[in-house]
C-alpha positions as CSV (number, residue, x, y, z in Angstrom):
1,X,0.0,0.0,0.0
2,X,0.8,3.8,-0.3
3,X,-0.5,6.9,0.3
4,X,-0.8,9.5,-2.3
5,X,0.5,13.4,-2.0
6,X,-2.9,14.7,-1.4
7,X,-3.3,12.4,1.8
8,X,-6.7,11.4,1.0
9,X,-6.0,8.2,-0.9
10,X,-4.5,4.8,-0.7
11,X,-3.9,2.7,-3.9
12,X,-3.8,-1.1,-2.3
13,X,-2.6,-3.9,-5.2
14,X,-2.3,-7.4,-5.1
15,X,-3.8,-10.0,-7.6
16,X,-7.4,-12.5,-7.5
17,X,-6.9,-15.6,-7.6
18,X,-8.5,-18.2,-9.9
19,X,-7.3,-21.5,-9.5
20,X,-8.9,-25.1,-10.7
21,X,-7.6,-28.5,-9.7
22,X,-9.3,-30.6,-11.4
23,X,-9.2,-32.1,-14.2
24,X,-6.2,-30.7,-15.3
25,X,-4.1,-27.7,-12.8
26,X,-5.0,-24.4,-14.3
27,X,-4.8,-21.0,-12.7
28,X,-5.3,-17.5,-14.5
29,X,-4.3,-14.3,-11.9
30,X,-5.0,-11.2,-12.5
31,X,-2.8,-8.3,-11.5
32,X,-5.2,-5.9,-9.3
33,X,-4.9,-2.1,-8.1
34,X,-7.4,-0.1,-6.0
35,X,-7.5,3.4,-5.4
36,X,-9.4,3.6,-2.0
37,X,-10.6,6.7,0.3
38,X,-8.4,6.9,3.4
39,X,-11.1,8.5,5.6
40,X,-13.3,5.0,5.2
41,X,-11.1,2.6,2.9
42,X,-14.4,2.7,0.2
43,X,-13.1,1.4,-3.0
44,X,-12.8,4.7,-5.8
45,X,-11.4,2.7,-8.5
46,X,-10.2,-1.2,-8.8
47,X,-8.5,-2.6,-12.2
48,X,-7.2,-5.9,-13.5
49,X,-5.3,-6.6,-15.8
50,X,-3.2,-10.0,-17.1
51,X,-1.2,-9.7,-20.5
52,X,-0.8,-13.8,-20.3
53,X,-3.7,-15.8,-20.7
54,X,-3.4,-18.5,-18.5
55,X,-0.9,-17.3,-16.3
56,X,-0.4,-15.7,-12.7
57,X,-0.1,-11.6,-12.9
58,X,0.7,-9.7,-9.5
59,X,1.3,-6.3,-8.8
60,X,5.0,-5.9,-6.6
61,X,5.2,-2.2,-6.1
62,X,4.2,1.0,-7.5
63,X,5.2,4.5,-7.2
64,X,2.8,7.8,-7.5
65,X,4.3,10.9,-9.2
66,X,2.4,13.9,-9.9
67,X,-0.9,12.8,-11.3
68,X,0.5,9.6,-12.2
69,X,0.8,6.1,-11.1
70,X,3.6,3.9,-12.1
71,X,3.2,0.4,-11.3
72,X,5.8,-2.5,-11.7
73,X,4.7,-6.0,-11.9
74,X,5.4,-9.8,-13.6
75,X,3.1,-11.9,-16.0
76,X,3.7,-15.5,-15.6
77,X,2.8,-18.1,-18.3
78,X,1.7,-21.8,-17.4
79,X,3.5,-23.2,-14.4
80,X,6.0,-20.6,-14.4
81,X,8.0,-21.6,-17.5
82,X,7.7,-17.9,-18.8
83,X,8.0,-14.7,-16.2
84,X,8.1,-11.1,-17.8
85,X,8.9,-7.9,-16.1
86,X,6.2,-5.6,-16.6
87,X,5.7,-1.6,-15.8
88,X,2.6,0.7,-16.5
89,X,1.9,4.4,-16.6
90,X,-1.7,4.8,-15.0
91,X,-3.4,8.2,-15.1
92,X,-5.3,9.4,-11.6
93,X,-8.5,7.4,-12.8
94,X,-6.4,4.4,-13.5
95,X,-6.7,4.6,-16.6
96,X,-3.4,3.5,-18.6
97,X,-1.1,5.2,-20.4
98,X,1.4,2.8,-21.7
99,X,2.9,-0.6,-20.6
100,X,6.6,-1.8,-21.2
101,X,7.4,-5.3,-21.3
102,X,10.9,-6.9,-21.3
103,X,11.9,-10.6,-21.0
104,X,14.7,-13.3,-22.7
105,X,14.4,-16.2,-23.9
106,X,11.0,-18.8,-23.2
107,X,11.8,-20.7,-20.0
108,X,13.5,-17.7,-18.5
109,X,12.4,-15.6,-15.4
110,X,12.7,-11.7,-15.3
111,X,10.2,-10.2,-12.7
112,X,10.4,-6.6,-11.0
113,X,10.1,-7.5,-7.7
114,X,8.6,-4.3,-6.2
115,X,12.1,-2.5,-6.7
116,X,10.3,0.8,-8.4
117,X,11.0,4.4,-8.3
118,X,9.8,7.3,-10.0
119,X,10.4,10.9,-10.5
120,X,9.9,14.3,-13.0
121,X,12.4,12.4,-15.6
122,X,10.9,8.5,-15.8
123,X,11.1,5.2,-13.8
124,X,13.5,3.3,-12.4
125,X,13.0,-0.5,-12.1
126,X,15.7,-3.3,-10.8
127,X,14.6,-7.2,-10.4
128,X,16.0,-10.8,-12.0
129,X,16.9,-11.3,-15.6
130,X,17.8,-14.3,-17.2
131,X,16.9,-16.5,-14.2
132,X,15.8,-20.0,-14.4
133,X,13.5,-22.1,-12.4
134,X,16.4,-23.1,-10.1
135,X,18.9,-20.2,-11.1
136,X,18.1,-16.9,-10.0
137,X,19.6,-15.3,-12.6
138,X,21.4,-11.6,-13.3
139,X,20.2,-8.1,-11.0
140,X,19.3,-5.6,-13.3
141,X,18.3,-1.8,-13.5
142,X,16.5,0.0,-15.8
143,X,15.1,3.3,-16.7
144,X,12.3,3.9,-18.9
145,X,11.3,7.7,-19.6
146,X,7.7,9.5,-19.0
147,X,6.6,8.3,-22.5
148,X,7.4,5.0,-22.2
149,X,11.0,4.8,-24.1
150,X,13.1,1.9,-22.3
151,X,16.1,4.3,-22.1
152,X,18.9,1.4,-20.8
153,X,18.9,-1.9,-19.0
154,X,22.1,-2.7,-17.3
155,X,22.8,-6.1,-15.9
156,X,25.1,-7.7,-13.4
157,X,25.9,-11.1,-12.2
């Protein structure tokens, strides 16, 4: 959770869950965000979002600038065989602006992992590239500008 400039509001993020067993192990998670009063925790707005069918999506940070929301997060395909970074621009009404995904190889894990930070001049994001279901891979740190440009990505390892 976090608490915007104006004091008055919360944005809250997480993902659902929907999972089935049976007859074959599915799951499909979607990435969620709330924007909640602070006075009485009503919801204002609430979004979803998964860009992989199939897959598990979860919000790991986020960072409010101005009137905008940044929000880092990973898509996940099928049992975890595929894991994208993933960062959005929101607007105040969580609407979205743009979305920047970056990943290697299929079979390869890159996630976010709620490292975000944001300012006048873009967004800075550092997680795991290149990591594998038991290899945890490179660090890495990006910056991506207000419009959505992937400016570098510097790894180390």
């Amino acid at each position: 959770m976090i608490k915007t400039r104006d004091r008055y509001h919360l944005y809250c993020f997480i993902y659902t869950y929907e999972s089935y067993i049976f007859p074959v192990y599915f799951f499909n998670n979607k990435a969620l965000l709330q924007k909640r009063d602070l006075l009485d925790g009503n919801i204002i707005w609430s979004k979803t979002w998964g860009e992989i069918s199939n897959g598990h999506h979860e919000v790991d940070g986020i960072a409010v600038v101005g009137d905008f929301i940044y929000v880092s997060h990973w898509d996940a395909t099928w049992l975890f065989k595929n894991v994208n970074a993933v960062v959005k621009k929101l607007n105040q009404n969580g609407d979205q602006m743009w979305s920047k995904i970056w990943g290697t190889l299929a079979g390869k894990q890159d996630t976010a992992d709620g490292h975000i930070y944001a300012d006048a001049t873009g967004v800075w994001v550092a997680g795991r590239i290149d990591g594998g279901f038991y290899t945890s891979g490179d660090a890495y740190l990006t910056k991506i500008d207000p419009n959505g440009t992937q400016l570098w990505l510097k790894k180390w390892g």
